[in-house]
C-alpha positions as CSV (number, residue, x, y, z in Angstrom):
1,X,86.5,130.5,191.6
2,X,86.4,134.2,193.2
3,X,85.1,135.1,196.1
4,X,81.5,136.3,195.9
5,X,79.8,139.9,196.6
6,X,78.6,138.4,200.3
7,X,81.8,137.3,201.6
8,X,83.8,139.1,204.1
9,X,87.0,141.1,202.1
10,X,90.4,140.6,204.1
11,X,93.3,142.2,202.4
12,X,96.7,141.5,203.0
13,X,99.1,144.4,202.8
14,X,102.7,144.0,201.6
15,X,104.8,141.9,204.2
16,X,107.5,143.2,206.6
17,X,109.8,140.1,206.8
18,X,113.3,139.3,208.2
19,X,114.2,135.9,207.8
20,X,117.5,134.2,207.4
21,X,117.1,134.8,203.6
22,X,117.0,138.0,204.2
23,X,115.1,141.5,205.2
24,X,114.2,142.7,201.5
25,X,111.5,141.1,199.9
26,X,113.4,140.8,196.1
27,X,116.3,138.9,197.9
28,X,114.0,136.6,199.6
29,X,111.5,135.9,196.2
30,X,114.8,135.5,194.3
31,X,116.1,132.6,196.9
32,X,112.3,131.6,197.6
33,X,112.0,131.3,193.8
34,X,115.3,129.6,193.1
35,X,115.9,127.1,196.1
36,X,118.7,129.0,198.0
37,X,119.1,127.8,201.2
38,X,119.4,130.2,203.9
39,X,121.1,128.1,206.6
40,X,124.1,128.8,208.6
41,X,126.1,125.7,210.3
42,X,126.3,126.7,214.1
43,X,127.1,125.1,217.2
44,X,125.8,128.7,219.2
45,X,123.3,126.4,220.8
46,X,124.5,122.7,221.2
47,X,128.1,122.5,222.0
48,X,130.2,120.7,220.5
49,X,127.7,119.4,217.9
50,X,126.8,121.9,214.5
51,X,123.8,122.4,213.5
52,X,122.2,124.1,210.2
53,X,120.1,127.2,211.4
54,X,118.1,129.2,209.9
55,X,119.7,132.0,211.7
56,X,119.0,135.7,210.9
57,X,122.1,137.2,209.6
58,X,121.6,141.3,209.3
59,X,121.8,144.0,211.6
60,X,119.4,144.2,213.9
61,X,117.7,147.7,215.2
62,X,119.5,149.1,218.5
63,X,117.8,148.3,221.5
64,X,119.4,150.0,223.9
65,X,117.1,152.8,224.5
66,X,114.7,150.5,224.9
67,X,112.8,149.8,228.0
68,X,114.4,147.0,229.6
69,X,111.3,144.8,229.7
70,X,111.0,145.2,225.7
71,X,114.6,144.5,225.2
72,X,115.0,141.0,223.4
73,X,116.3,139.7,220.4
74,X,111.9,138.7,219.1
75,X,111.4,142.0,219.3
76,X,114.2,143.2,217.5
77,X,113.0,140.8,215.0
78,X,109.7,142.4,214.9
79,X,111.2,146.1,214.9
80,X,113.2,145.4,211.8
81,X,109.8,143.6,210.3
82,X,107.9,147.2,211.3
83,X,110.8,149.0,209.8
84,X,109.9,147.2,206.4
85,X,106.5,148.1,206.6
86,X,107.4,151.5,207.7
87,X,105.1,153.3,204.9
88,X,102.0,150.9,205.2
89,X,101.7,151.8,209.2
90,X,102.1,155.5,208.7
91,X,99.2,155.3,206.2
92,X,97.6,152.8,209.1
93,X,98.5,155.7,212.0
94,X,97.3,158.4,209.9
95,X,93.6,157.2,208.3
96,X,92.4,155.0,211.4
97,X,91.6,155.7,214.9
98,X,94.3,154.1,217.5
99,X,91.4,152.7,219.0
100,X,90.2,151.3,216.2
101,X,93.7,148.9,215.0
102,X,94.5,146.0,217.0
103,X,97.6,143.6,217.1
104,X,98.0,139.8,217.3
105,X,101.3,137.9,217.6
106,X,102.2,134.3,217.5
107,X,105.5,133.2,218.8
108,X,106.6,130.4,221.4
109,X,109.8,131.8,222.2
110,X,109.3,135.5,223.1
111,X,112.1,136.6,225.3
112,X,113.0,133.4,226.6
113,X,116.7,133.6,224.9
114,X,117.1,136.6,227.4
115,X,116.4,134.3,230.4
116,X,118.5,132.0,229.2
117,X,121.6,134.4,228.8
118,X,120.3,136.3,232.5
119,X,120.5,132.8,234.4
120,X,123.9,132.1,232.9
121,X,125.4,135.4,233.7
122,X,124.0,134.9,237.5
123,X,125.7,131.3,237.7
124,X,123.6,128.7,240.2
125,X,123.9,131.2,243.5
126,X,124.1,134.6,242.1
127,X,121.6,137.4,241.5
128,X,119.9,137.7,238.5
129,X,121.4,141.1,236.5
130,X,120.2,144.1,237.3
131,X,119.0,144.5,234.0
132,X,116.6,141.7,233.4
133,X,112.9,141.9,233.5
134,X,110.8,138.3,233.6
135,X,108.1,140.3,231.6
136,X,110.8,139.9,228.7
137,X,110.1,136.3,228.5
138,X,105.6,136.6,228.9
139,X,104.0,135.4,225.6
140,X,101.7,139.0,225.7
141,X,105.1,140.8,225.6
142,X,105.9,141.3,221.8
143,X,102.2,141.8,221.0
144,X,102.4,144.7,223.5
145,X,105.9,146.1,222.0
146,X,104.3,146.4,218.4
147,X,101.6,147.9,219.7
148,X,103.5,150.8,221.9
149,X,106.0,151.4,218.7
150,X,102.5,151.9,216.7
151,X,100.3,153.8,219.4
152,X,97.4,151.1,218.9
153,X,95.0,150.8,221.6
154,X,92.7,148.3,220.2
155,X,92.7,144.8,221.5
156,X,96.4,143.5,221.8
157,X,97.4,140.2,222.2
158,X,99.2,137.0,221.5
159,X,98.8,133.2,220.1
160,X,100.8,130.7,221.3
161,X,100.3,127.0,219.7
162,X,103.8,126.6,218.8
163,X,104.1,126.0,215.1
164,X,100.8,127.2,214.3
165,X,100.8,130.5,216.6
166,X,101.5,132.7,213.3
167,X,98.9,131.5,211.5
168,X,96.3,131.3,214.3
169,X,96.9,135.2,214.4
170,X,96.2,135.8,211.0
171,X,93.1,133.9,211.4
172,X,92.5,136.1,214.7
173,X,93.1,139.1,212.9
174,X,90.1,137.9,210.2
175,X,87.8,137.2,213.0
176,X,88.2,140.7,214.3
177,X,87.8,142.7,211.3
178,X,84.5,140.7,211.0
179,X,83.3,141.2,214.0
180,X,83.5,144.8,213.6
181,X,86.0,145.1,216.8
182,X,88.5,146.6,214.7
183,X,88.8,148.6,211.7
184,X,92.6,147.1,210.6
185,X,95.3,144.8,212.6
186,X,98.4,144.4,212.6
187,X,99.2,140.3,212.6
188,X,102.0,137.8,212.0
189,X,104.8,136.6,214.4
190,X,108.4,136.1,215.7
191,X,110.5,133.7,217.4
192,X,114.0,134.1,218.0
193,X,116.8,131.1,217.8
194,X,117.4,130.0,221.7
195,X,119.2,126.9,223.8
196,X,115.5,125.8,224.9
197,X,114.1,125.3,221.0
198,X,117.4,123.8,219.5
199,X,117.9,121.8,222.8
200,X,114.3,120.6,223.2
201,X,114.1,119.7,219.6
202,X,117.7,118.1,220.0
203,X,116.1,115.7,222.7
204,X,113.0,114.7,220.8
205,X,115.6,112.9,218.2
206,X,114.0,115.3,215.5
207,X,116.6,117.7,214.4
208,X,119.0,116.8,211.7
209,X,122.6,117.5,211.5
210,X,122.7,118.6,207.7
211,X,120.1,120.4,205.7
212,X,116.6,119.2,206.3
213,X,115.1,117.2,203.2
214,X,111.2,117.3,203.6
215,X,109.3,114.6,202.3
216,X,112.3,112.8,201.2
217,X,112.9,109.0,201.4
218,X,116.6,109.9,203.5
219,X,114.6,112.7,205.6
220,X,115.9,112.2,209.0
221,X,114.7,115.5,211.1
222,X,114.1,119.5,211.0
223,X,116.5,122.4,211.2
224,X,115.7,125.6,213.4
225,X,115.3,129.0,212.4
226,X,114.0,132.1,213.5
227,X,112.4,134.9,211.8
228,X,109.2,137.8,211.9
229,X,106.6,138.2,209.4
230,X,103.8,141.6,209.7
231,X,101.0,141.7,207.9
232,X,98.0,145.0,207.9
233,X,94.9,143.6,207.3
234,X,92.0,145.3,206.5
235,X,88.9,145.0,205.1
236,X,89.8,146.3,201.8
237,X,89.0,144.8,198.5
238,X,91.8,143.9,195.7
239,X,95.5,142.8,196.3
240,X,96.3,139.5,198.0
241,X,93.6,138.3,200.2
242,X,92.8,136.2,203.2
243,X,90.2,133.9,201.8
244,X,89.6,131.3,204.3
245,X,91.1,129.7,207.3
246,X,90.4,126.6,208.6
247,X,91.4,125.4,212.5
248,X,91.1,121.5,213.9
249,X,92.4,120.7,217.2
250,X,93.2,116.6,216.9
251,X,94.9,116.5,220.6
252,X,96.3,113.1,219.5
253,X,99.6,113.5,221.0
254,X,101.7,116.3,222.8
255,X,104.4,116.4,220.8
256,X,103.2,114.1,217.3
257,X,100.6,114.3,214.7
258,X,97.8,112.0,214.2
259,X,99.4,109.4,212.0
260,X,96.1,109.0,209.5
261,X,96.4,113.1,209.1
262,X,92.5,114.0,209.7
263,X,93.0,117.0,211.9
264,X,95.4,118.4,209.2
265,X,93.1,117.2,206.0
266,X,89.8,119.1,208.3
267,X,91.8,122.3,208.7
268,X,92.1,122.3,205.1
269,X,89.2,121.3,203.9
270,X,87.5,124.4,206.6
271,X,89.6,127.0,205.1
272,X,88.4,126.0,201.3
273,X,84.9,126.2,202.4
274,X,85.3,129.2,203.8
275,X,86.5,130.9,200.9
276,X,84.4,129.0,198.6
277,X,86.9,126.9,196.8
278,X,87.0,123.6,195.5
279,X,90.3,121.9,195.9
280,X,91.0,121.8,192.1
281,X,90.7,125.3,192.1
282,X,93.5,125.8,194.8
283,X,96.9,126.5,192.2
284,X,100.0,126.1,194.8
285,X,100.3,124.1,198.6
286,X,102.3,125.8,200.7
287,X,103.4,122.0,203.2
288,X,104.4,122.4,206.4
289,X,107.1,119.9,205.9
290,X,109.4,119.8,208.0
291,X,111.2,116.9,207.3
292,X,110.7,114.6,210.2
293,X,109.5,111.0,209.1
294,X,106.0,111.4,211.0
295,X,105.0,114.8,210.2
296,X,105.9,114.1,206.6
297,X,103.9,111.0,206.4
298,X,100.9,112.6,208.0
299,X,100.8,115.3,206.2
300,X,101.4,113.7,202.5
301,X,98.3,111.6,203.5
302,X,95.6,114.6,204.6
303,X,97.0,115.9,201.1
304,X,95.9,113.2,199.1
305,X,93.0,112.2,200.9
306,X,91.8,116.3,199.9
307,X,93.0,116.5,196.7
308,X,92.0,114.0,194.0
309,X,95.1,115.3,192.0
310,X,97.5,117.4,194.2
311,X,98.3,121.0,193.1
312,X,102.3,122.2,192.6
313,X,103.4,122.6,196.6
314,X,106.6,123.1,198.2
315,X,108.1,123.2,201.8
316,X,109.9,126.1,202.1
317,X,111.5,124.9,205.5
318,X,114.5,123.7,203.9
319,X,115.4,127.3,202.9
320,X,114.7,129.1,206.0
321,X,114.4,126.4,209.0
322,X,111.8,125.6,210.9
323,X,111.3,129.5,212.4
324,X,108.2,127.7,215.1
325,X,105.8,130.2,215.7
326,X,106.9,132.9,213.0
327,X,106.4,130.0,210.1
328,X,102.7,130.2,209.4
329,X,103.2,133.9,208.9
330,X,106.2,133.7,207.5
331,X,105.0,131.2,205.2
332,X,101.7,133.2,204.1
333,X,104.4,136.0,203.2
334,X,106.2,133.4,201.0
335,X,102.6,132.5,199.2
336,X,101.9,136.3,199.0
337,X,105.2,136.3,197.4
338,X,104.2,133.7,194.8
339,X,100.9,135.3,194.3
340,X,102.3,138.8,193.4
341,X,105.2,137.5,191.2
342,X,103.0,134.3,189.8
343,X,106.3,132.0,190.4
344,X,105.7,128.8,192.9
345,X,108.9,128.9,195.5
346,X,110.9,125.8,194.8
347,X,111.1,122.7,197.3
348,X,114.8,121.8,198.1
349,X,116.0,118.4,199.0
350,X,117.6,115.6,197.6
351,X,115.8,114.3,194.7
352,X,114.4,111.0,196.4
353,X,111.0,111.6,197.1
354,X,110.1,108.7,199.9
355,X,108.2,106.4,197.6
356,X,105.9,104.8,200.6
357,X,104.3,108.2,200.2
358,X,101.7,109.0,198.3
359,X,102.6,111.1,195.4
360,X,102.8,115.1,195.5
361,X,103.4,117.6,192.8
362,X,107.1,118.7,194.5
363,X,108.1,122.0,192.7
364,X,112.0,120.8,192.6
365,X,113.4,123.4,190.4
366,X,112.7,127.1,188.8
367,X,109.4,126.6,186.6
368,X,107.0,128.6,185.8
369,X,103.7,128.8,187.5
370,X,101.4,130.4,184.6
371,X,97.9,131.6,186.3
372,X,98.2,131.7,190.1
373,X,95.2,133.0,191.6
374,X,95.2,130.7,194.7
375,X,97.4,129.3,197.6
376,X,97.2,127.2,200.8
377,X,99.6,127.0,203.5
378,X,99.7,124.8,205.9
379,X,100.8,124.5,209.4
380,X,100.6,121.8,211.9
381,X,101.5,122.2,215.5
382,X,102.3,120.1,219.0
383,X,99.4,118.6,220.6
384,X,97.6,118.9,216.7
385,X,97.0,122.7,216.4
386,X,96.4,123.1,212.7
387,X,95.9,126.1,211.1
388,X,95.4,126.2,207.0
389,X,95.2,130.0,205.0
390,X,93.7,130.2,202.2
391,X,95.3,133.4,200.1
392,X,93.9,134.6,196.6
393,X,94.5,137.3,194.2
394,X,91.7,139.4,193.3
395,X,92.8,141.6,190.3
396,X,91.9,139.1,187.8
């Protein structure tokens, strides 16, 4: 099922990613396409207790001639992600009006690992450093970086619903090409490894001390990562696009997901309608997975409660971590990767699928995905944010 003459066109360009598989797309599909986890055992953030992170190994863009308010290590993130799509924004810079391009960014971290390091460096009575700026640490403040490093001056601003902040500004960036506001965006999102995530995560009893193992019957918690994803959307026809979204807000909990998985299951079944698919039409599920025993269960439930028969999906969290407010971006980069290269990314853990689940199609090794025209990803957030993106490739 394509999308039809009437409905709105939303491309997706080419990604800009830097994840901790990587900052060239080939070596992330090659370790997205052959399970290679990207996680590095740490104790940088919890001492005396190692972790697996998802931490984001290559060099980093200089920052130093910086502004000091624009100097942390999400930005940094995003520069490198803008350095990726270098060509794709000159094309953007020279063919539409400043005015005309606007930015959205998810993240839940922003700058907060530069607090963190300012308050440490001041001890309990001392002065903060000379050097820091609070605006570091403000949710607007990498929206506002990418758009000073690309001279927009259309509407500029972030989402910040924890896990599903990416994806929310992907679905922002749809709204405001169809509202005529802008003419392209530039949309994804970043979060940077800090003490607060790993920590906070740490006292919820949901992070696991090896590698995560979503939707398995021994999964016992989520890894961290970090990472930034940029997308240019336009209103362009061809290439990958953003078929549908769908948004629930299920407010259940502030930190769990409704057990029965209905807020999940409506997001879904929002952004099929939008795009005018059937659910047997959908060809890959990106989860959200994360490998905690609640999130699992919810979301296996919302999936079979959609699907009559569930389509090949994967969690892609047990390569990269659980990278918060970067993953639904990050995520829709990973199903634009499949899309473009028609392979499904593989879904790593332990072979024991938790039988009191009901049963998913889990892509467990290399195999080959035939005709891929659609993909949904998924991503569920505290206090039941959901967000579902519905991708498809038009050149057939």
């Amino acid at each position: 099922m394509s999308l039809s003459a009437d409905r709105q066109r939303c491309r997706l360009s080419r990604p800009g990613v830097v994840c901790s598989l990587g900052d060239d797309l080939d070596t992330i599909a090659g370790a997205l396409f052959n399970g290679q986890r990207g996680l590095t055992t740490s104790a940088a953030f919890t001492p005396e207790r190692d972790l697996p992170l998802g931490m984001v190994t290559c060099a980093l863009p200089d920052w130093h001639d910086w502004p000091p308010e624009q100097r942390s290590r999400n930005n940094r993130l995003l520069a490198l992600a803008m350095q990726r799509l270098h060509d794709t924004l000159m094309t953007l810079r020279e063919s539409v009006a400043p005015e005309r391009i606007g930015v959205v960014i998810g993240t839940s971290t922003s700058g907060i690992g530069e607090t963190e390091h300012a308050i440490a460096q001041a001890g309990r009575e001392g002065p903060l450093p000379e050097t820091f700026r609070y605006a570091n640490q403000e949710l607007g403040a990498p929206a506002h970086f990418v758009a000073d490093r690309l001279g927009a001056r259309g509407p500029v601003y972030a989402l910040s619903t924890a896990c599903s902040s990416s994806a929310r500004a992907l679905a922002s960036a749809r709204r405001l090409l169809a509202s005529g506001t802008c003419d392209a965006v530039v949309a994804g999102g970043a979060d940077s490894l800090c003490r607060l995530t790993v920590n906070g995560f740490a006292s919820l009893e949901a992070i696991s001390e090896r590698p995560c193992l979503p939707f398995s019957a021994h999964r016992d918690g989520i890894n961290i990562g970090e990472a930034a994803a940029l997308f240019v959307v336009t209103e362009e026809d061809g290439g990958i696009q953003l078929a549908g979204v769908g948004e629930s807000s299920d407010a259940y909990h502030i930190s769990a997901p409704r057990p029965d998985g209905s807020g999940a299951h409506e997001a879904m079944r929002q952004a099929l309608a939008m795009g005018g698919y059937a659910p047997e039409a959908v060809d890959y599920l990106n989860l959200h997975g994360t490998g905690t025993p609640h999130n699992d269960s919810m979301e296996a439930r919302a999936v079979t409660a959609l699907f009559e028969t569930p389509p090949p999906c994967s969690s892609t969290k047990g390569l990269t971590g659980h990278t918060l407010g970067a993953a639904g971006a990050l995520e829709a980069a990973f199903c634009w990767l499949a899309l473009t290269h028609q392979q499904w990314p593989v879904h790593v853990f332990d072979g024991h699928p938790d039988p009191e689940l009901p049963c998913l199609d889990l892509v467990a090794s290399a195999r080959a995905a035939g005709r891929m025209r659609s993909a949904l990803s998924n991503s569920f957030a505290f206090g039941g944010n959901n967000a579902a993106l519905l991708m498809t490739r038009e050149e057939y």
